[in-house]
Structure formats: structure tokens, C-alpha cells
VOKETI-182464 format. One record per residue: residue in three letters; x, y, z of N, C-alpha, C in turn. Coordinates in steps of 0.001 Angstrom, whole numbers, padded with zeros to 6 digits, always signed. Layout:
REM residues N
ALAXYZXYZXYZ/...
***
This chain:
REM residues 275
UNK+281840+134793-053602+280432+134872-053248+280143+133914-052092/UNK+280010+134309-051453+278977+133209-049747+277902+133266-049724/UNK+276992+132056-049733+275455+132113-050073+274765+131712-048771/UNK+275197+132605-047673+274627+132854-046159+272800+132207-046285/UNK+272074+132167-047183+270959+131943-047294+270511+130275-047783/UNK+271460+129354-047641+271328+127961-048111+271877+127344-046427/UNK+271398+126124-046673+271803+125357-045725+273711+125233-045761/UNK+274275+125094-044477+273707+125118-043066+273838+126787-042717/UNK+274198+127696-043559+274691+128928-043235+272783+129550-043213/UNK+271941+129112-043802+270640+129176-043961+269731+129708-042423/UNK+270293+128677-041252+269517+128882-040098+269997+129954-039167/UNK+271596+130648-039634+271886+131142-038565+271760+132616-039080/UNK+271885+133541-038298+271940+135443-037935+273613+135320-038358/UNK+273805+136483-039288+275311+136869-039814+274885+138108-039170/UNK+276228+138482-038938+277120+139863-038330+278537+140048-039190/UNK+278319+140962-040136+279621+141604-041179+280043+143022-040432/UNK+281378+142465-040871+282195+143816-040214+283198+143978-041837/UNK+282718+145504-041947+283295+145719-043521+284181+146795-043249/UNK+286112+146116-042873+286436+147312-042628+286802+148380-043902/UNK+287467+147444-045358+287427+148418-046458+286810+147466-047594/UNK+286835+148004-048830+286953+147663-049924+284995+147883-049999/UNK+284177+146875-050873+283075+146734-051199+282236+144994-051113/UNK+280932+145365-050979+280728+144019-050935+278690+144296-051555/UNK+278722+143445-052064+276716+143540-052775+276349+142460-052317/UNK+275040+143041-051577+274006+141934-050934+273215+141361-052031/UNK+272903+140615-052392+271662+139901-053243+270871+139196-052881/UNK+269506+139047-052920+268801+138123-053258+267730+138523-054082/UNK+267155+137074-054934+266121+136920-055852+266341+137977-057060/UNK+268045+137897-057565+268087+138917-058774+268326+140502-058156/UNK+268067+140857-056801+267773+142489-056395+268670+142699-055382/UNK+269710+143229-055719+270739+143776-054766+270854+145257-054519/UNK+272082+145153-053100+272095+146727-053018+273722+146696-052829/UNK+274683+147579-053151+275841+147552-052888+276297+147970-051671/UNK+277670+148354-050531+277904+148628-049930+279459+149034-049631/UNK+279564+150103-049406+280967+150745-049084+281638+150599-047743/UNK+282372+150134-047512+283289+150189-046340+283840+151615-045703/UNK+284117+152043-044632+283358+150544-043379+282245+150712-043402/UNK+281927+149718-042880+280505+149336-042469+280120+148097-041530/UNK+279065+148147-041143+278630+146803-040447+277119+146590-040406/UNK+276740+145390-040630+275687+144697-041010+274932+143434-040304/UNK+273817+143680-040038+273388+142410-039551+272516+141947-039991/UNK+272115+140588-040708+271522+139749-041453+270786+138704-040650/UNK+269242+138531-040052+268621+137515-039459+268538+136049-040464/UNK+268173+135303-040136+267896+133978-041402+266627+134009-042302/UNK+268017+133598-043444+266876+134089-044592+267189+133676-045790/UNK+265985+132898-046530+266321+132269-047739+266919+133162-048661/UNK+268161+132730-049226+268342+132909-050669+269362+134090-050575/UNK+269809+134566-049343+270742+136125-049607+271915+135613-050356/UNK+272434+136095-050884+274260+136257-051159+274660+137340-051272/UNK+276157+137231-050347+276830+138219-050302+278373+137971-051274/UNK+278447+139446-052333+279476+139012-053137+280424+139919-052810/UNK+281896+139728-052737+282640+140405-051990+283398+141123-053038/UNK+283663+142101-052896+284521+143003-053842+286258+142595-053817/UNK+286792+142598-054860+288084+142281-054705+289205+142857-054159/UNK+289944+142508-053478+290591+143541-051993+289848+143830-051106/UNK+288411+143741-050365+287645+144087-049836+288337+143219-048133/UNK+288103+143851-047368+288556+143210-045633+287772+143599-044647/UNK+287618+142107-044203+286319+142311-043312+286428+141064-041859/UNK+285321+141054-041273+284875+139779-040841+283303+139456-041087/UNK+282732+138109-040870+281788+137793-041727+281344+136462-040373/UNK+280861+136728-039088+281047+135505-038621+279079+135431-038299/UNK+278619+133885-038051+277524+133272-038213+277186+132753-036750/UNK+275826+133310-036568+275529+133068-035023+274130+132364-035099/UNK+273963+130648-034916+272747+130276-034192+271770+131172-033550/UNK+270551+130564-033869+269179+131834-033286+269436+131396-031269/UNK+269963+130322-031422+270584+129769-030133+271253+130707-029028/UNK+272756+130724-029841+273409+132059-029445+272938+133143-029323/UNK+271899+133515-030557+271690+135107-030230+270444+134854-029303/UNK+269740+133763-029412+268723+133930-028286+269470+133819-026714/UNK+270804+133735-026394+271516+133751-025153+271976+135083-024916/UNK+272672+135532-026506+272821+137031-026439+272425+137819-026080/UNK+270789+138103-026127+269539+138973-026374+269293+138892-024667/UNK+269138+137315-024533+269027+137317-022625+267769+137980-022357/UNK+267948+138498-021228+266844+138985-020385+266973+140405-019672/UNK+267158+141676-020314+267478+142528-019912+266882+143860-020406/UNK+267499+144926-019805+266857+146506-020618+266468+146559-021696/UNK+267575+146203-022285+267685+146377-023714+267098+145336-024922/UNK+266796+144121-024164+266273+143039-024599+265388+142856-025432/UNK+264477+143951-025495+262586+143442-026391+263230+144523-027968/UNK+264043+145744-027583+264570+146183-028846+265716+145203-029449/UNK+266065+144465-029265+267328+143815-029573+266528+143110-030470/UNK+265455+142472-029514+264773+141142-030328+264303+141953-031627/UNK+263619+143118-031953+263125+143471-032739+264425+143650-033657/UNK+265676+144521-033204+266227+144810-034197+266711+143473-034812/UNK+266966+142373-034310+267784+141383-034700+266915+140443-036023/UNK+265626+140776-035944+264981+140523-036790+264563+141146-037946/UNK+265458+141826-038477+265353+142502-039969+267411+142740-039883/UNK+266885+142742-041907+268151+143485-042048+268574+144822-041546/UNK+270233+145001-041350+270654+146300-040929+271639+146687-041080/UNK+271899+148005-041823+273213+147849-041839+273762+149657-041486/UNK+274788+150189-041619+275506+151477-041250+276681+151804-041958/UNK+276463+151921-043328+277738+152308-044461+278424+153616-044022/UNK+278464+153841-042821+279199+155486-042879+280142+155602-041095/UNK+280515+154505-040842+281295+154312-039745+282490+155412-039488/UNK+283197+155261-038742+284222+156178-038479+284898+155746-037888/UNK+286528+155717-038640+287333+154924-038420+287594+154835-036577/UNK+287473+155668-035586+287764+155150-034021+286640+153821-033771/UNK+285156+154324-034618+284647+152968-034477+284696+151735-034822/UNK+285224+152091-036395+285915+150305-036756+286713+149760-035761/UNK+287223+150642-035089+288991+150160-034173+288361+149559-032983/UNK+287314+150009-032382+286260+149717-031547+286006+148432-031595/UNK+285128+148104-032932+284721+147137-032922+285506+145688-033505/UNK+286307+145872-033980+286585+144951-034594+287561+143611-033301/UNK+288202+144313-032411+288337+143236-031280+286860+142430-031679/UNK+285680+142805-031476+284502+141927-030980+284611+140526-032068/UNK+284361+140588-033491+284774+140536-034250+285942+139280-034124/UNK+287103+139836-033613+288066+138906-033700+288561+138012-032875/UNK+287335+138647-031565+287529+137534-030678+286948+136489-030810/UNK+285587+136809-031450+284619+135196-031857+285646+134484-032571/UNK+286195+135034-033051+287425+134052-034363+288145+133202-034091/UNK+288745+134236-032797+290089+133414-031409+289221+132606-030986/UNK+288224+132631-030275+287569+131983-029326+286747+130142-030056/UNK+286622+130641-031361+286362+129640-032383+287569+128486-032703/UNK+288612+129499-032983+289866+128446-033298+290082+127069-032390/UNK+290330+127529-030970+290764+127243-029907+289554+126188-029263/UNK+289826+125017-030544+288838+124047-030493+289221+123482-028517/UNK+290322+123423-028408+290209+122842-026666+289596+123133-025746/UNK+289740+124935-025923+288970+125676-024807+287753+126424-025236/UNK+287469+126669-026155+286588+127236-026628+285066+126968-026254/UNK+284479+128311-025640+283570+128589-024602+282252+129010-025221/UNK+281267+128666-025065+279881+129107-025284+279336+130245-024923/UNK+280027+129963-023706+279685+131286-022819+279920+132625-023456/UNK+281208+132442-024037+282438+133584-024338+281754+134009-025343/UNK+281918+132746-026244+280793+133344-028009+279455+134378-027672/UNK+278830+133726-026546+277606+134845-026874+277874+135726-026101/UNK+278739+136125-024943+279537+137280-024948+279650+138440-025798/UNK+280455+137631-027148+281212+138560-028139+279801+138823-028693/UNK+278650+137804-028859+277439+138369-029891+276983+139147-029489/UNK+276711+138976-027857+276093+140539-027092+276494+141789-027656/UNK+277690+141317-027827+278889+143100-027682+278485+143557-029180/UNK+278323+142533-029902+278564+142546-031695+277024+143338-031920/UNK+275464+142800-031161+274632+142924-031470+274453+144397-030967/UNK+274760+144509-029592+274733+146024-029249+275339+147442-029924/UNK+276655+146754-030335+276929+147723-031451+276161+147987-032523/UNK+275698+146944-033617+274942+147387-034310+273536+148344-033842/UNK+273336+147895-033025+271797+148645-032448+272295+149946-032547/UNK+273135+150154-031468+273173+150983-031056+273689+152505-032276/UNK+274340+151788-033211+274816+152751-034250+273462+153246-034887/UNK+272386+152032-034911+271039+152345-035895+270295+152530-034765/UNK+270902+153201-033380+270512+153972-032516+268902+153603-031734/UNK+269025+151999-032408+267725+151257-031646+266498+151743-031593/UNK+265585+151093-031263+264295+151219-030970+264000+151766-029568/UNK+262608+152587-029355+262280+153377-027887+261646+151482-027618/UNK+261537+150921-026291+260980+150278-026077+259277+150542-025852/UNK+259087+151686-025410+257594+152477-025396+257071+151960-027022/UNK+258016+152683-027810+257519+152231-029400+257105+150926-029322/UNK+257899+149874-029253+257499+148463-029288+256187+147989-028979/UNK+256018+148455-027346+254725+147999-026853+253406+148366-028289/UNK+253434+148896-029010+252463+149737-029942+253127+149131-031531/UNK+254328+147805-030930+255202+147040-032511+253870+146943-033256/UNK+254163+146514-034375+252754+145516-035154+253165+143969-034848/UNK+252209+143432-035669+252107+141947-035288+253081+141241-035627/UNK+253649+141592-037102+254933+141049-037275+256268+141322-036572/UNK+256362+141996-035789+257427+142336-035044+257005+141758-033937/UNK+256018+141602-033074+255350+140938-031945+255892+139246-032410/UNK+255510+138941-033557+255616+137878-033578+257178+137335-033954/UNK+258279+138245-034610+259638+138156-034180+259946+138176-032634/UNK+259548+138970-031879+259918+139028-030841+259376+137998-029536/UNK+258409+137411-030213+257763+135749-029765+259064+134697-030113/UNK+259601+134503-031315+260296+133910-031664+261508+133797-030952/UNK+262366+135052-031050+263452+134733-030463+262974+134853-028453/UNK+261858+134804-027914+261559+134178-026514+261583+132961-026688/UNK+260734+132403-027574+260960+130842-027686+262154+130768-027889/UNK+263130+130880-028469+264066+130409-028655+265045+130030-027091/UNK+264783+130875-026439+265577+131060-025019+264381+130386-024153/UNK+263457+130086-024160+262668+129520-022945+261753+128066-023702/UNK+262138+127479-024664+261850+126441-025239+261763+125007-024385/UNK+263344+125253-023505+263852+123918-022909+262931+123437-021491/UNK+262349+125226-021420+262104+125085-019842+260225+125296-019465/UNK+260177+125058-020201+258594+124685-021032+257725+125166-020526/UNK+258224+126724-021031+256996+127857-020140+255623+128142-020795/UNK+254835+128608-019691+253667+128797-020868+253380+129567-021648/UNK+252388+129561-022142+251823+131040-023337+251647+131973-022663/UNK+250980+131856-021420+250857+133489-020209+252415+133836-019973/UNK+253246+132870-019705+254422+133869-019508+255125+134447-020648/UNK+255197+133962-022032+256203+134650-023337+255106+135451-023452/UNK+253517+135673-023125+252551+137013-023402+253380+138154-022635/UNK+253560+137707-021351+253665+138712-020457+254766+139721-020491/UNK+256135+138538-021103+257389+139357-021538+257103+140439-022634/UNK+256505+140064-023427+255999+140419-024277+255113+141767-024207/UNK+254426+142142-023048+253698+142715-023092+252579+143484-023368/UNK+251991+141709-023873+250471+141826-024161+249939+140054-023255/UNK+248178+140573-024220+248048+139508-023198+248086+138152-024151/UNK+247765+137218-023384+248000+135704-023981+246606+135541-025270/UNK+245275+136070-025020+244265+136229-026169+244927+136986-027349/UNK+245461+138047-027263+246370+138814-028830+247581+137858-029234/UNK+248561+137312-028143+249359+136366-028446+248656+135360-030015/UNK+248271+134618-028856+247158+133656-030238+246446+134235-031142/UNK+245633+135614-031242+245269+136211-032650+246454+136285-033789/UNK+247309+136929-033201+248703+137213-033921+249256+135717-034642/UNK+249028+135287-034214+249948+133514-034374+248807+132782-035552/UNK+247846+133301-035085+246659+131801-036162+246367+132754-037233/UNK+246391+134371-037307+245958+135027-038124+247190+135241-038981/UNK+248390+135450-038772+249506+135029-039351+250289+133941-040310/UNK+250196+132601-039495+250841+131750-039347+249799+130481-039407/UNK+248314+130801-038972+247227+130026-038834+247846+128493-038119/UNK+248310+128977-036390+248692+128275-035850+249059+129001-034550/UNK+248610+128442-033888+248428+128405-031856+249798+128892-031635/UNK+249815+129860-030376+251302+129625-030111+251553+128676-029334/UNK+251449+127791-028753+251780+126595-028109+252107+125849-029396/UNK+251436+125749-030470+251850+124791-031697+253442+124949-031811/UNK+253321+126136-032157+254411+127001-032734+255764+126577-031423/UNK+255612+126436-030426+256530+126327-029457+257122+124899-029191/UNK+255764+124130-029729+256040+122439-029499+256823+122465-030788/UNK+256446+123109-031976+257653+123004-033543+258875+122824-033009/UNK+258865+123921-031957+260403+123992-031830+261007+123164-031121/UNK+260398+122732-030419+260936+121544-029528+260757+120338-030308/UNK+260335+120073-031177+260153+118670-032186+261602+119130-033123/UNK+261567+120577-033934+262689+121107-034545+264022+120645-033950/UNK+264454+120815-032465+265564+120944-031826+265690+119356-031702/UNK+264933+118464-031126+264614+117130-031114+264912+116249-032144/UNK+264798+116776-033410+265092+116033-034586+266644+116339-035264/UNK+266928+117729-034708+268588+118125-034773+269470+117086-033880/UNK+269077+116721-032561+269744+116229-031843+269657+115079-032313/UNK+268355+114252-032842+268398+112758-033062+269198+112448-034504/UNK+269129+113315-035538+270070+113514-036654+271404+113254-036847/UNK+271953+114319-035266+273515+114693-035653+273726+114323-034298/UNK+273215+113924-033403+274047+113604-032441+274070+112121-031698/UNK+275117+111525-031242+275184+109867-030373+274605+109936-029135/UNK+273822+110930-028258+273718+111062-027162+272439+109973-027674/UNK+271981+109596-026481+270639+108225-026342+269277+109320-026045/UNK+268388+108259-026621+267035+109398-026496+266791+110026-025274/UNK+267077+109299-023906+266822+109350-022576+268125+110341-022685/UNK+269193+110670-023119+269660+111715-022558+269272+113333-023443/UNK+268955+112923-024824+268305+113908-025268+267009+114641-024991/UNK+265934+113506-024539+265022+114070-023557+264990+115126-022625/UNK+266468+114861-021644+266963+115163-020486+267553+116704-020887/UNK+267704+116534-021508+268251+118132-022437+267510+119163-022953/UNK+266128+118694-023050+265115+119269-023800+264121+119591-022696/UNK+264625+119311-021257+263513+119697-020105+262459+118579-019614/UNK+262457+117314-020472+261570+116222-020274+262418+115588-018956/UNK+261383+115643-017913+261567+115099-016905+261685+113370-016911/UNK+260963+112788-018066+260270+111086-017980+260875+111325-019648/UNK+261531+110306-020168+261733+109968-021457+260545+109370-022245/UNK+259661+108826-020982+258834+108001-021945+258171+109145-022505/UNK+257486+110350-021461+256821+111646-021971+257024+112097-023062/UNK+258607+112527-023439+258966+112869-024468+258909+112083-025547/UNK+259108+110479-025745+258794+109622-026943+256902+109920-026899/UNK+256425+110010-026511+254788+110000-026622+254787+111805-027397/UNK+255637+112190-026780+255567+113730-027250+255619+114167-028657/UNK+256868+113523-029054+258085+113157-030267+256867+112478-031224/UNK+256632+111547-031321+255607+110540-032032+254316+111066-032087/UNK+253723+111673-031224+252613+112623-031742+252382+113375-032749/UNK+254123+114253-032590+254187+115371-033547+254976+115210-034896/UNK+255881+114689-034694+256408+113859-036240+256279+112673-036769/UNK+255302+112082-035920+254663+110495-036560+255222+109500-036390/UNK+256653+109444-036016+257207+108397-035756+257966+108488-034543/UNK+258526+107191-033673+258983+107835-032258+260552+108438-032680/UNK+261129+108401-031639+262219+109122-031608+263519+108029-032465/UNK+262952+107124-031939+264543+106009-032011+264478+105640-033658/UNK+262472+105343-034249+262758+105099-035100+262761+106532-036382/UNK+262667+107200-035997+263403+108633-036457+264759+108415-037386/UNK+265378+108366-036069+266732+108526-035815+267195+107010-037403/UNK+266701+106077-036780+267141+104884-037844+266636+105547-039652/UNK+265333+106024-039615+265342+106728-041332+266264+107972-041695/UNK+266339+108235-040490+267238+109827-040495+269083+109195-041428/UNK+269289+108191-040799+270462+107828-041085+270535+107586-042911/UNK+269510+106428-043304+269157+106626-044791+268184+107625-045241/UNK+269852+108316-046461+268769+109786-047471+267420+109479-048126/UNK+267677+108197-048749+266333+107980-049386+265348+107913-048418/UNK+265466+107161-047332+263959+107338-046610+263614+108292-045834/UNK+264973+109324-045259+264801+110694-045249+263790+111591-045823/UNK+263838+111316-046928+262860+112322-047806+261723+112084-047304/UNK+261078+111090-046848+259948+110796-046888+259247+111267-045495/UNK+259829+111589-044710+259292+112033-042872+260111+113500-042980/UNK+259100+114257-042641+259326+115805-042075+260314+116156-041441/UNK+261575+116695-042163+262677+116749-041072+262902+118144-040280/UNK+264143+117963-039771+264404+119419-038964+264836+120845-039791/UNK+264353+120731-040739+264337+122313-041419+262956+122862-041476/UNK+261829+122386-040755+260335+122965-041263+260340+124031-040163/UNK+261324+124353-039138+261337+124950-038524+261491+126576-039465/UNK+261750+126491-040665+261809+127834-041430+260930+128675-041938/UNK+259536+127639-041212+258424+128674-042198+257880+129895-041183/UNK+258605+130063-039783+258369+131354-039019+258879+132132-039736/UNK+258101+133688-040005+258860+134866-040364+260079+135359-040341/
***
């Protein structure tokens, strides 16, 4: 059993490649089974497990909203991607030239993973492109015409993974409206009537979210984490940082280190209460 729905497997988008045997999705007690081949794509989401049938052969690999927000990019196909990538999906009735197809994709994230020396960022969301397009494309995607006419919850997936890709570079609400293709007044209906929260709120989360990952788990110095996050002036960003999680960055970082006083300051998982 792999419980894709708990931390750290919790934040990221799974992509299953089921070339035989069986495998049952679960969550909250309510599953559905699945026959091989097949392939599946899973956005983040509390509580799934996947239980694998015995003899069952597959791949099962885990992609940051990061990655797939590099994946997704900026292109044709882009505003359906975002939509599809945001629900479950799956295609129990493959055909074997297509398993053969796909499964390089599949096994190159694997190679490309191992190969801790060389192993490329670039390459990974490469393979997710290839991984995500396949799935679409088998569940034969969305008309983008349809989209423009999405509902709000899909508008507001497809807000999400923009933020995700234009977070660093601290665009405004008129421009993720515009990709979007509506205007910046429905933007914000959608967001406070939802979520009962601004999309600018919602965008600074994420940049406080990503901010508190880096001050957590990583040695880089605030001034270079700043520098990473698009803050031109470090001091900007500590005034930024301390606004929104109450404490500055550095002394963050010092409770972050002790669990017990951890508990007590808002950490980098509140980023989960988007749809």
C-alpha cells in the first residue's frame, strides 16, 4: 500500500503507469479498482491510497506542482492541461503498442532520477510534459473554447497552477486574469466567494508557502533566498515575510529547527487549503 495522500508524497501530482496485474485506489473507506494496463493521473490530495495487487507491474513516479507547473508551461495546449491536471484520471483499456509507447516516458524520469550527478530539472519536466500529454490526450482532453465557459472551480485550478509558474516573478492579478481569460473583477469574485480570499492573498500564500520551505530545509542565507523568490532588496522581503507569518525570516528559521516550538507558528503546509 503507498499512501500518496500524507506528507511528503501529500504535495505532489502522481502519474501511474499500470502495465499488468491490478491496483485499488482508496480514500475515506471508498475505493474503485483498476485493471491493467492502464494509466492514471492523481493531482494532490488528502488521504488517497493506492493498494497494489500482487504481481501487479507498473511505474508510480511523483511530480511537484513545481514541475508540473514547468510542464504545463506556456503553450496551445496549456489552459486544458491545467484543467486536466487538476482532477483525477485515469484510462483502464490501453493497448498494448501504447503501453510500449509510453512507458520509455516513465522510465526515463527513473534514469534521469538515479543519476544523482547529472540529473537535470530540465529533463524531469521534459519527461512530465510527455507523461502529462499522454494522459490528456488518451482522455482526449478538453476543447479550450469549452474552458473559456470552465466553472469557477476549474477557473480557480487553473489560477493555481499559473501561480505556481509566475509566483517568483511577481506578476499581477491583470496578467494571471488575462491568461486566464477573464477579467481581473471575476478573478476576485471567484477567489473570495470560494476561498473568501483576494487573489493577490492567495498569491502572497504562496510566496510565504515557498519561503518557509526554503527557510525549513534549506542552508542558503535569507538574502540569497530572497534573491530566489524575485525580491530585488532582502530587507523588502523580511518586511514581506514578517507581515505574513508574524515572525521575520531568520527568526522563523531558528523555531523551525525546534518541533516543539514548531507547532506553535503556521508552517509551510497551509499552503493545502487551495482546492
Amino acid at each position: 500500500m503507498i499512501r500518496i495522500g500524507q506528507p511528503p508524497q501529500r504535495w505532489f501530482h502522481h502519474a501511474l503507469l499500470l502495465v499488468n496485474g491490478s491496483i485499488r485506489l482508496s480514500r475515506d473507506d471508498v475505493g474503485a479498482a483498476i485493471s491493467g494496463p492502464a494509466i492514471a493521473f492523481f493531482p494532490p490530495s488528502e488521504g488517497e491510497m493506492i493498494t497494489i495487487g500482487a504481481g501487479s507491474r507498473g511505474y508510480l513516479v511523483g511530480m511537484s506542482p513545481e514541475i508540473i507547473g514547468e510542464a504545463i508551461g506556456d503553450h496551445a495546449e496549456s489552459a486544458a492541461l491545467r484543467v486536466f491536471s487538476g482532477s483525477v484520471a485515469f484510462d483502464d483499456a490501453l493497448q498494448p503498442t501504447t503501453v510500449r509507447e509510453i512507458i520509455p516516458l516513465f522510465e526515463g524520469v527513473v534514469a534521469e532520477l538515479a543519476d544523482e550527478g547529472r540529473s537535470s530539472r530540465m529533463v524531469i519536466s521534459a519527461y512530465a510534459r510527455l507523461i502529462l500529454m499522454a494522459a490528456w490526450r488518451l482522455r482526449r482532453g478538453a476543447d479550450v473554447a469549452e474552458e473559456r465557459r470552465a466553472s469557477a472551480g476549474l477557473i480557480l485550478q487553473r489560477f493555481r497552477q499559473s501561480v505556481e509558474i509566475g509566483f517568483r516573478r511577481h506578476r499581477s492579478i491583470a496578467d494571471y486574469a488575462d491568461e486566464l481569460g477573464i477579467s481581473a473583477d471575476r478573478l476576485h469574485a471567484i477567489c473570495q466567494r470560494m476561498l473568501s480570499r483576494s487573489p493577490l492573498e492567495l498569491v502572497h500564500d504562496r510566496v510565504v508557502q515557498e519561503a518557509k520551505l526554503r527557510l525549513e530545509r534549506s542552508a542558503r542565507s535569507v538574502q540569497e533566498i530572497s534573491y530566489g523568490l524575485g525580491f530585488k532588496d532582502p530587507a523588502n522581503f523580511s518586511h514581506f515575510f514578517k507581515r505574513h507569518a508574524g515572525v521575520s525570516p531568520v527568526r522563523y528559521r531558528a523555531l523551525s529547527v525546534n518541533e516543539a516550538q514548531k507547532l506553535t507558528i503556521p508552517t509551510s503546509s497551509d499552503y493545502h487549503d487551495w482546492p
